[in-house]
C-alpha positions in Angstrom: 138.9 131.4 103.8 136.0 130.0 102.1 135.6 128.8 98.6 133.8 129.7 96.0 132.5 128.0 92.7 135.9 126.2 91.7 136.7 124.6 94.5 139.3 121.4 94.9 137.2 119.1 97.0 136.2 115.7 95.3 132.7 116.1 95.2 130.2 117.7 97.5 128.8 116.9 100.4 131.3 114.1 101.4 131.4 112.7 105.1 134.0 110.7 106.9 133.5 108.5 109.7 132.2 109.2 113.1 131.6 112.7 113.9 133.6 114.1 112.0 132.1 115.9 108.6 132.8 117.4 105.2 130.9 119.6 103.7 133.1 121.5 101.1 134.1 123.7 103.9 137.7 124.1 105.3 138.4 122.2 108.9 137.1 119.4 110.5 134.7 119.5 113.4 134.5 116.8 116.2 132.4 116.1 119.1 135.3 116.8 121.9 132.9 116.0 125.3 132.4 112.6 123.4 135.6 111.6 123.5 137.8 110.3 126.3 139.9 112.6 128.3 142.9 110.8 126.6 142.1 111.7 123.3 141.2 115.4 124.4 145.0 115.8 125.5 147.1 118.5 123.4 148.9 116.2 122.0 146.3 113.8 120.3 144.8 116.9 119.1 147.9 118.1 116.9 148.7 114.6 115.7 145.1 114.7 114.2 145.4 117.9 113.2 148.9 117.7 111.1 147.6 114.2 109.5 144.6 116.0 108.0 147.0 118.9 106.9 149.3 116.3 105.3 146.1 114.6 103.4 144.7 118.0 103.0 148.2 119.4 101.1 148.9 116.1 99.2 144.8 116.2 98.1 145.3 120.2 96.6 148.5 119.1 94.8 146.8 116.0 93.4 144.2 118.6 92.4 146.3 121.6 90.7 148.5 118.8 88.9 145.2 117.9 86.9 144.1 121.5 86.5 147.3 121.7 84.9 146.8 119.2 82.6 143.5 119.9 82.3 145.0 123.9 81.4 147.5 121.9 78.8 145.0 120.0 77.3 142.6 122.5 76.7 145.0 125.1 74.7 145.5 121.9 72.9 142.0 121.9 71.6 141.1 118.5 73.3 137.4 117.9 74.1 136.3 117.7 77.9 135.2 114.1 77.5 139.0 113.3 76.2 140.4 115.4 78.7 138.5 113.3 81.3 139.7 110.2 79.5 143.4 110.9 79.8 143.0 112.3 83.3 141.2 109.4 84.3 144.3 107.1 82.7 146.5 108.7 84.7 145.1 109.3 88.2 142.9 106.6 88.2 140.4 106.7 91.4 141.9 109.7 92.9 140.8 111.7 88.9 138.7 114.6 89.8 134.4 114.6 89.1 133.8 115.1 85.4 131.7 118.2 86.1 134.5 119.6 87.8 136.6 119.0 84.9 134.2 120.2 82.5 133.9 123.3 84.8 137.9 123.7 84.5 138.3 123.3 80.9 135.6 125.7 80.5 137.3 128.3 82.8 140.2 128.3 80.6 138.7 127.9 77.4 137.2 131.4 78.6 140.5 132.9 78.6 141.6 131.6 82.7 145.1 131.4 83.5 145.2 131.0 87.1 144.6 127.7 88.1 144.2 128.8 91.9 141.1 128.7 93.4 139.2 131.9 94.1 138.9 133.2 98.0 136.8 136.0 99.4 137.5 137.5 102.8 135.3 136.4 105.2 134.2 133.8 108.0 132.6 131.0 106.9 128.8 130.7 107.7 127.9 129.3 111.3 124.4 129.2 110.5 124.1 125.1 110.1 124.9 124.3 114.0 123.5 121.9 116.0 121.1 123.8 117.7 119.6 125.7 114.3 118.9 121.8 112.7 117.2 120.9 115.3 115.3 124.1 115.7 114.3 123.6 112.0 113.3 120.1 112.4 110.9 121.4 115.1 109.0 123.8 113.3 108.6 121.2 110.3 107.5 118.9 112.5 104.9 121.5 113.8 104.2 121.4 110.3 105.6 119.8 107.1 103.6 122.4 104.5 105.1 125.7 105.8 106.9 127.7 102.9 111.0 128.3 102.9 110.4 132.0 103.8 108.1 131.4 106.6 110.8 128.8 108.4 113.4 131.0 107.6 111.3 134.0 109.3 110.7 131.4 112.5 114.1 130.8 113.3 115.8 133.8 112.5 118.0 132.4 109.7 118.5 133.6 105.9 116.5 131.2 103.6 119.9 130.2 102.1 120.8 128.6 105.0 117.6 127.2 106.3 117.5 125.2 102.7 120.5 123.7 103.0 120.2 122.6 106.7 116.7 120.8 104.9 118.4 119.5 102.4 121.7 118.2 103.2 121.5 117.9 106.8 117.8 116.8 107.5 118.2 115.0 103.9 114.3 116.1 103.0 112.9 117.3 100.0 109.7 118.8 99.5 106.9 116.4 97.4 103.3 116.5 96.5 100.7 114.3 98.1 99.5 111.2 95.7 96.2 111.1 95.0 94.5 107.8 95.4 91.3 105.8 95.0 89.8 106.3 99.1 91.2 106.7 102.8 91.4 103.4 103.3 90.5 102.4 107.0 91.6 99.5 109.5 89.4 96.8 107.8 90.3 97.7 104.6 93.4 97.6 104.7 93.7 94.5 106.8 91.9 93.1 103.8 94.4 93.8 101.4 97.1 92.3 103.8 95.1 88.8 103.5 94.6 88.6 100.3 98.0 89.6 99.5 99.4 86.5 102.1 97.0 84.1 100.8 98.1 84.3 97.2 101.4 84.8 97.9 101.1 81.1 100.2 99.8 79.8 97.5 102.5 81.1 94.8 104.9 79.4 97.3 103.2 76.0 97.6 103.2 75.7 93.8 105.2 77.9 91.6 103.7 77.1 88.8 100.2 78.6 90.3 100.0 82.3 88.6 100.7 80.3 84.9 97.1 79.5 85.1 95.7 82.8 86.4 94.1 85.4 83.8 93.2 88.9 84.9 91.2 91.7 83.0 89.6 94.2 83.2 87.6 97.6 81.1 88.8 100.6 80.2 88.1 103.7 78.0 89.8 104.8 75.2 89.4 108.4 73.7 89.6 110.0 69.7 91.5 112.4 71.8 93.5 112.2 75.3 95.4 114.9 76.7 99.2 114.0 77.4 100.1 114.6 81.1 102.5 117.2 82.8 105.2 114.5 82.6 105.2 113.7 79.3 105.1 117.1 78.0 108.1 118.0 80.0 111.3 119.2 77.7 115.0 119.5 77.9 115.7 123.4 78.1 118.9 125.7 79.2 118.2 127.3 82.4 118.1 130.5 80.7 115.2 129.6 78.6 111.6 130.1 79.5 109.3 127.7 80.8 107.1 126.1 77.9 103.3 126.8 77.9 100.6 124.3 77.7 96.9 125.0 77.1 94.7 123.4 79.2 92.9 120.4 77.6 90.2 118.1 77.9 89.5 114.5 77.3 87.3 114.0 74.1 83.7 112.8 74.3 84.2 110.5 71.6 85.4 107.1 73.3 85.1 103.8 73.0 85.3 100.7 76.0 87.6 98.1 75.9 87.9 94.7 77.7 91.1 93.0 77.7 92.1 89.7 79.0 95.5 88.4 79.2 97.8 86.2 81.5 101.7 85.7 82.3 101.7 84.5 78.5 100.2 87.4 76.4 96.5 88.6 75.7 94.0 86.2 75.5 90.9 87.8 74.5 90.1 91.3 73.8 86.8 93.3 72.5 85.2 96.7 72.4 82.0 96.8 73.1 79.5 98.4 71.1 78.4 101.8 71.7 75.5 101.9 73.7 75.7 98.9 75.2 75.7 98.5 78.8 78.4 96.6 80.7 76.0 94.8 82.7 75.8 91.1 84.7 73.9 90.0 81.3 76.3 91.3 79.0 79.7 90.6 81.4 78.3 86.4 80.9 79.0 86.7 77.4 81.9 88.4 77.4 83.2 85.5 79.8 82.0 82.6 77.5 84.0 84.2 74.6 86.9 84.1 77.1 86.4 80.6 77.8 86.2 79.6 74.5 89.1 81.3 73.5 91.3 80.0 76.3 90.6 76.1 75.0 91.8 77.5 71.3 95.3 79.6 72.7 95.6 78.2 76.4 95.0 74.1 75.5 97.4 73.2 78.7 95.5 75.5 80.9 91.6 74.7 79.2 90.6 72.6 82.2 91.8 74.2 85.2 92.3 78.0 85.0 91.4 80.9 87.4 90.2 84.7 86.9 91.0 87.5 88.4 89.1 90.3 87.9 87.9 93.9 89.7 85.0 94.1 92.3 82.6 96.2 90.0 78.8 94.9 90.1 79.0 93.2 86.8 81.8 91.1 87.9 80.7 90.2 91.0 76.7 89.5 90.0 75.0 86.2 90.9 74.9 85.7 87.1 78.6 86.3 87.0 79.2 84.1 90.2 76.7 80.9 88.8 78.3 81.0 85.2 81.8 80.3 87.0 80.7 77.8 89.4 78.9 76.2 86.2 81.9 75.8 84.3 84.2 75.1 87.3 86.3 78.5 87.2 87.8 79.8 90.0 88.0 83.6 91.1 91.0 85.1 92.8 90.3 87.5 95.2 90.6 91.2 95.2 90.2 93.5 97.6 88.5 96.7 96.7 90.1 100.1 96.6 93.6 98.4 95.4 94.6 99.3 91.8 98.4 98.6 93.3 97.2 95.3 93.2 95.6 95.0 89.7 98.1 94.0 86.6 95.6 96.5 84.5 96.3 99.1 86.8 99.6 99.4 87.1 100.9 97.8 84.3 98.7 97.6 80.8 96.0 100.6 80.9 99.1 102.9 81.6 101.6 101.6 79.1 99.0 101.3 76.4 97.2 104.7 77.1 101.1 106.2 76.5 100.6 105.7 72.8 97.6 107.0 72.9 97.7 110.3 74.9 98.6 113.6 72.8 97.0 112.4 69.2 93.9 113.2 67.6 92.4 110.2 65.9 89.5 111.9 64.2 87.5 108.7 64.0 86.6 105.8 67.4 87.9 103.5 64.3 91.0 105.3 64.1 91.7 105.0 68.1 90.6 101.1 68.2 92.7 100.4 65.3 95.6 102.0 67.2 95.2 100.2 70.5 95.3 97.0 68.4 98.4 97.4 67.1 99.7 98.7 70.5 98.5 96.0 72.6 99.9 93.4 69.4 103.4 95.3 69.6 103.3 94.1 73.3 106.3 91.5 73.9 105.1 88.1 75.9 108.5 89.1 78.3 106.4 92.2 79.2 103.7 90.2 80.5 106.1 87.8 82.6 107.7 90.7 84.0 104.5 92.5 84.8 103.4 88.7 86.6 106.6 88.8 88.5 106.0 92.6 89.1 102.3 91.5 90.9 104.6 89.2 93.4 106.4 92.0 94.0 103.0 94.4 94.8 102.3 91.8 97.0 105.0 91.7 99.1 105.2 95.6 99.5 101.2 95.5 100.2 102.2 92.9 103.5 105.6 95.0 104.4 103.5 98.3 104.3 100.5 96.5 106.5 97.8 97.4 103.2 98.8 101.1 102.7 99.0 102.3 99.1 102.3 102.4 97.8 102.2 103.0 93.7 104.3 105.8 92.7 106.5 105.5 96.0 110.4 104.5 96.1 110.4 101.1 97.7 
């Protein structure tokens, strides 16, 4: 027998120990040639046998005493959620899953009365053997973009089957490639391995280093930004259809904004006026209004304080590079191609430009005043954690030998 829908295991996809496996399907297997001939005898065999009947019978009673209750509670007019709660007094860790008890107490609110489960006549599927995951896991490592229907086809196997030997015994899902700045190569990438070590030696030796570090960078804002994919996405029954979106494009109308800020807050922050150029001239004044403003908020740090910035021409001009050897400023380096490792990049521009995206501002007035009060709104713990966060990319960039890593799971 084989069930279906309301069935009395625990939870699916559940394994025991060793070779042995649960998968919502009755009987347990094991790898006999692996064990010793003394273990293979008749004998050992029933012994194992009856004691998974015994845990198997006393699991199903444990099972169709809280479908009972479950039944009683229901014609009671008790909620699911208070069902779950009394069941969950009483049984304790062995209570069934909540969906299966919100799956019960829907069965007989729909008029069930048979608190059985349902069979069909039938062998179970033999489909997910040893031989057909491993012939899957060949052809998708032939090739890791081939379509359900055209693995299916290669084996020989129904597509119902081939997707869940994928999924729940070769535990892979199918994802979309990230796109990112450049393919980095060797050098590069060794690059951002250094850099990362040499900061992170340094954050070692003194603790206190990145309280004196301030990093910036330029971005654009728009009278109008289209919101992404993501946050368009809504909550829908599976019945409904799938919402439309017309395609949209970022205004023309924009306006440049330079921020500054450290482990603190923001220190300085500007827009620059249209027309102008962000060039090594203009950049050098942009930087003495920094320093200036760092010796009215950051007294403790006016002396001795260091800038990290992108690798763009401007910041990296001889004008650029004399002004800060002038006034005794240190750089911290950056390797190019790493937004990963920029605290504009994966932190600020992306959790300011979330207030922005989806309105129409009419006016560049309109959209500066808003980024105002969004960057204002900004907590001084959000910067500390977004300090403690650039540790982190650090460590990942020197575990993943300089690959690019935002977006992933780590």
């Amino acid at each position: 027998m084989r069930m279906i829908f309301l069935r009395s295991t625990e939870g699916p996809g559940k394994e025991s120990g060793g070779c042995g496996r649960w998968r919502g399907n009755p009987g347990i297997q094991f790898d006999l040639p692996q064990l010793s001939s003394r273990f293979c005898s008749s004998w050992y065999i029933s012994k194992v046998h009856s004691s998974f009947c015994v845990l198997s019978r006393a699991k199903m009673q444990r099972s169709l005493e809280q479908r009972y209750t479950i039944k009683f509670c229901t014609k009671l007019g008790k909620s699911g959620s208070k069902t779950l709660q009394l069941l969950r007094t009483a049984y304790g860790d062995a209570v069934l899953s909540s969906a299966q008890v919100f799956r019960w107490q829907k069965a007989f609110k729909d008029g069930r009365e048979n608190i059985e489960d349902e069979q069909r006549a039938g062998h179970p599927s033999t489909a997910r053997t040893e031989n057909n995951v491993a012939h899957v896991k060949v052809v998708l490592d032939r090739d890791q973009c081939l379509q359900m229907r055209l693995i299916a086809e290669e084996v020989g196997l129904p597509k119902t089957d081939v997707h869940r030997i994928i999924t729940e015994d070769l535990h892979m899902r199918k994802i979309c490639a990230k796109m990112v700045p450049k393919n980095l190569s060797g050098e590069q990438k060794d690059s951002h391995v250094l850099v990362s070590q040499e900061i992170l030696d340094r954050v070692t030796s003194e603790p206190d280093f990145l309280q004196g570090v301030i990093t910036g960078d330029e971005t654009w804002v728009f009278k109008y930004d289209p919101t992404t994919k993501r946050q368009s996405s809504e909550w829908h029954t599976s019945e409904s259809p799938r919402p439309k979106k017309a395609r949209m494009s970022k205004s023309r109308v924009k306006s440049m904004l330079i921020i500054f800020f450290d482990s603190k807050g923001i220190v300085h922050k500007e827009f620059v006026s249209p027309g102008q150029t962000v060039n090594q001239t203009f950049y050098v004044q942009v930087l003495e209004r920094l320093r200036n403003r760092v010796r009215r908020v950051r007294g403790e740090i006016a002396d001795k304080w260091f800038i990290h910035n992108n690798n763009a021409p401007s910041n990296t001009s001889f004008a650029v590079r004399e002004f800060f050897t002038q006034n005794k400023i240190t750089t911290l380096s950056h390797p190019p191609y790493s937004p990963d490792l920029a605290p504009c990049d994966f932190f600020l521009f992306p959790k300011l430009k979330t207030h922005l995206k989806g309105h129409h501002f009419g006016t560049v007035e309109n959209v500066q005043a808003t980024a105002m009060r969004a960057l204002n709104n900004m907590s001084s713990e959000d910067f500390l954690h977004c300090y403690e966060e650039w540790q982190q990319h650090w460590n990942h960039c020197i575990r993943l030998q300089g690959v690019y890593f935002e977006g992933d799971k780590l």
